[in-house]
N, C-alpha and C positions, 0 to 999 in steps of 0.2 A: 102281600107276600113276605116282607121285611120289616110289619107294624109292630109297634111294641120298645121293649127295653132290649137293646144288643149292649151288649159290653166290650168294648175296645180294648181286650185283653193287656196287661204286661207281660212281657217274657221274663220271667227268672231269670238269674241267672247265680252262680256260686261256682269262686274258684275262675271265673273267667267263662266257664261255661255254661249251654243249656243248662238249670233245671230242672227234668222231666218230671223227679218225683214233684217238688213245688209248680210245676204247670197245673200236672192233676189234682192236686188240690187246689188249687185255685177256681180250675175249672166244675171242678164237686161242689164246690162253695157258690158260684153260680149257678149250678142246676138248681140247690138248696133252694137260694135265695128268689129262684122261680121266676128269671129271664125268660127270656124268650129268646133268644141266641148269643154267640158270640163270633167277636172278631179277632181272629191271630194275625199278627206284624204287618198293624197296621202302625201310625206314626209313635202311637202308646206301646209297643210293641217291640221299640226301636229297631223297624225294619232296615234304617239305613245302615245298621253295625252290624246286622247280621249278614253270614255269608249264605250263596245260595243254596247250598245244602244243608244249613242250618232254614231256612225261612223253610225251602221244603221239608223238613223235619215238624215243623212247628205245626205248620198246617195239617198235615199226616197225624201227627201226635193228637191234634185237637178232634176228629174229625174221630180217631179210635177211642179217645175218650166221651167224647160227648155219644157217640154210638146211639144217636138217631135222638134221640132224649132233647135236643134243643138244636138249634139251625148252627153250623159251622158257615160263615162270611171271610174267606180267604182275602188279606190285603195281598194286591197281586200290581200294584201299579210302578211305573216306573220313567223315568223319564225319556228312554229310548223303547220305541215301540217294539220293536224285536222282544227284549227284555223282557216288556209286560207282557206281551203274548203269551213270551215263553213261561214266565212264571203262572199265568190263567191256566194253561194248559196242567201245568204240574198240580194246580187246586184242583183240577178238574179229575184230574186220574188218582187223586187222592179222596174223592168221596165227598168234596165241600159243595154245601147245596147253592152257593154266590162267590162274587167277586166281587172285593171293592178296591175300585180303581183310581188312585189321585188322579188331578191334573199335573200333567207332564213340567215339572219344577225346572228352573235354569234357564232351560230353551227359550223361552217365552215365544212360542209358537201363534200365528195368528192365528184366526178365530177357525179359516180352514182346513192348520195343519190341527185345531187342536179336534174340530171334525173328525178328521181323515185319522187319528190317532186313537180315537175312542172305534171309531165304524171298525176299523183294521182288526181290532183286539177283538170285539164284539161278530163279527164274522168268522173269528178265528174258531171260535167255543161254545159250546151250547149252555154253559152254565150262565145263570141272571145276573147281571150287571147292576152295581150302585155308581154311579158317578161318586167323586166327591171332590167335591169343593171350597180349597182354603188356603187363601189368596194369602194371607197373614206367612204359611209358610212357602207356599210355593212362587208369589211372588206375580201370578196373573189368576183368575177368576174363570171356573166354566161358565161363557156368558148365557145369559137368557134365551137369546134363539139360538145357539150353535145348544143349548138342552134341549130344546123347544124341534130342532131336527133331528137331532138322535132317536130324541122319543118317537118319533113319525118314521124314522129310516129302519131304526133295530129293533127289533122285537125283543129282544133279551137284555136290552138296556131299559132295566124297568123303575128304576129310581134313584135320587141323589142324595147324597150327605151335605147339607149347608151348614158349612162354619163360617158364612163370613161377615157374621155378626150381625145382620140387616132381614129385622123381621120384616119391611118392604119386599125387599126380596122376596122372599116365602110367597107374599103374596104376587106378586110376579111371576114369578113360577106355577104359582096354583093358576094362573090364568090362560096360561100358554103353552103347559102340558095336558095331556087326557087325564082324567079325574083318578084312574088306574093306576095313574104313574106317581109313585109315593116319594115323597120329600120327607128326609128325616132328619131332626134337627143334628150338630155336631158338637154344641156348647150344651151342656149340662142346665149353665141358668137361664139359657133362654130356650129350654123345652118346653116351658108351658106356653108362653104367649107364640110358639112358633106352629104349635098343636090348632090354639085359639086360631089360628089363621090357614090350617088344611095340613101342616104335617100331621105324620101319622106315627112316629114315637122318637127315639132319642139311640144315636151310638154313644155312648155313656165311658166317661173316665172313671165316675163318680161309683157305677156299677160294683167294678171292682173292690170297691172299699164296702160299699154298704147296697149288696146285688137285692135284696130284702124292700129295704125299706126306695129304691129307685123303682125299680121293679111296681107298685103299688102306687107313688106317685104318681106314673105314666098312666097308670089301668085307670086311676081316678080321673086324669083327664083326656084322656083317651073316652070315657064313659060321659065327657060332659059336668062332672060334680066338680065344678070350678073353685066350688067355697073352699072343700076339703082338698081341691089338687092345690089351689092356693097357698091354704096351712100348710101343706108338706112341702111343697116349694120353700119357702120362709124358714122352716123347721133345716132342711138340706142345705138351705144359700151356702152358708160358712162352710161349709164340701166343699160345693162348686165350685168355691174364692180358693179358697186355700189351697186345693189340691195342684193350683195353679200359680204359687207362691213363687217357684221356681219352676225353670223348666221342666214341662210334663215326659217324662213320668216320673222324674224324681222323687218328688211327693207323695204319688199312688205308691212308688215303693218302698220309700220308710214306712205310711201309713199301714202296709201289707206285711211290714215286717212286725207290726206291734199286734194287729187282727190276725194274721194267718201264720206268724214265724215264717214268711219268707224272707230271702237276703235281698237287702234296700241295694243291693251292686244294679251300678249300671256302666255303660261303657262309653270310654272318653269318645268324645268330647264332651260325652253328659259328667257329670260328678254327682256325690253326695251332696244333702243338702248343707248349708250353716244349721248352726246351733239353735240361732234362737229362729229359725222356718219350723225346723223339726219342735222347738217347743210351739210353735203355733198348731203345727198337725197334732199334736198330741193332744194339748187340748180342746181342738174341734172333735177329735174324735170321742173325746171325755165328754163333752157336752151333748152327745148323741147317742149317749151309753153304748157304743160300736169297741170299747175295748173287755180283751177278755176279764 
């Protein structure tokens, strides 16, 4: 349902505010580039500065732009259940074909509340559910069998985002869920060997910068051509490193402002990057002919 290259959108922003006109291009530039979906505010997306009427704009916004053309995946998670609902719901009456839902950050909710938190939301909506998973920001882990019950309890919980760095994992997961239920990598450079072991393609930071040449990496190993998905893994590493120099999305958005003239703003607590990160992005992207 969810295989392929999604892109974990940035939100613009200029002046303090939405971008709309730079969303749509951004998002034009991904259709180009020949994704296979995208994802609006999600953590790349800096969900957590956005107000709720801004995140319900984003998604709406995305959803009229892409206008059937490639899959809209609404981040709709939250750490009070109410909230996430209520945000699925709003993806849902805005035309987004998924939801991707973190793990519930802060709380640190046991293995039942964090159950009873996904079943909750997932009951609530008819839209398909991505779990996602990434202990690095949230602080706890969706564990193996509280996945492993979701997938058996909800039918519209149909796959997970795994960022937690642990290609074991993946295969863990591929063991314990039904063969249906799709595991999609969340790190950019461990897409391929996450692939090698039953996911089925990548939510992508990387996307954004160079949606083209990701996009093709994925379908090569996605298809099995190890040699060549290889080479372009190798070819993209220094993306995947760097875009991560500083805090994500910092980097994706200088990098966006030198590829697409969008504004590198992002919103405190995030900053611009230093000097010499920015001269690192600039020449990763120099090394990957990705400037105009």
């Amino acid at each position: 349902m969810f295989a392929g290259t999604y892109t974990a959108l940035v939100t613009p922003f200029r002046d303090g505010s939405v971008d709309h006109g730079g969303f749509r291009k951004l998002i034009e530039a991904q259709i180009a580039g020949g994704v296979d979906g995208i994802v609006p505010v999600g953590t790349t997306g800096e969900s957590p500065t956005l107000s709720h009427d801004e995140h319900r704009d984003v998604i709406k916004a995305a959803v009229e732009i892409a206008a059937g053309r490639i899959k809209v995946v609404g981040g709709t998670g939250s750490n009070s259940t109410d909230e996430a609902v209520g945000l699925t719901l709003d993806a849902e009456k805005a035309g987004a074909d998924g939801a991707l839902i973190v793990a519930p950050y802060y709380n640190k909710p046991s293995s039942e509340g964090m159950y009873r938190h996904f079943r909750t939301i997932a009951e609530a909506t008819r839209l398909p559910i991505i779990l996602y998973s990434i202990p690095g920001r949230c602080g706890i882990e969706i564990g193996v069998p509280v996945v492993a019950r979701l997938a058996a309890d909800c039918p519209n919980i149909v796959g997970i985002k795994e960022a937690g760095g642990s290609v074991e994992r993946v295969s863990q997961l591929r063991q314990a869920v039904p063969d249906t239920f799709e595991i999609i990598s969340g790190d950019d450079s461990l897409t391929l060997p996450f692939i090698a072991v039953g996911a089925v393609g990548v939510i992508s930071v990387a996307s954004n910068v160079a949606p083209g040449p990701v996009a093709e990496f994925v379908r090569l190993a996605r298809e099995g051509n190890m040699v060549r998905a290889e080479q372009a893994h190798r070819r993209l590493y220094p993306l995947f490193k760097n875009l991560f120099i500083e805090s994500n999305p910092s980097p994706a958005k200088y990098a966006l402002s030198l590829t697409l003239g969008l504004s590198p703003e992002v919103r405190l607590p995030l900053v611009e990057m230093e000097e010499e990160s920015r001269r690192i992005v600039r020449e990763t992207l120099a090394a990957l002919d990705l400037l105009p």
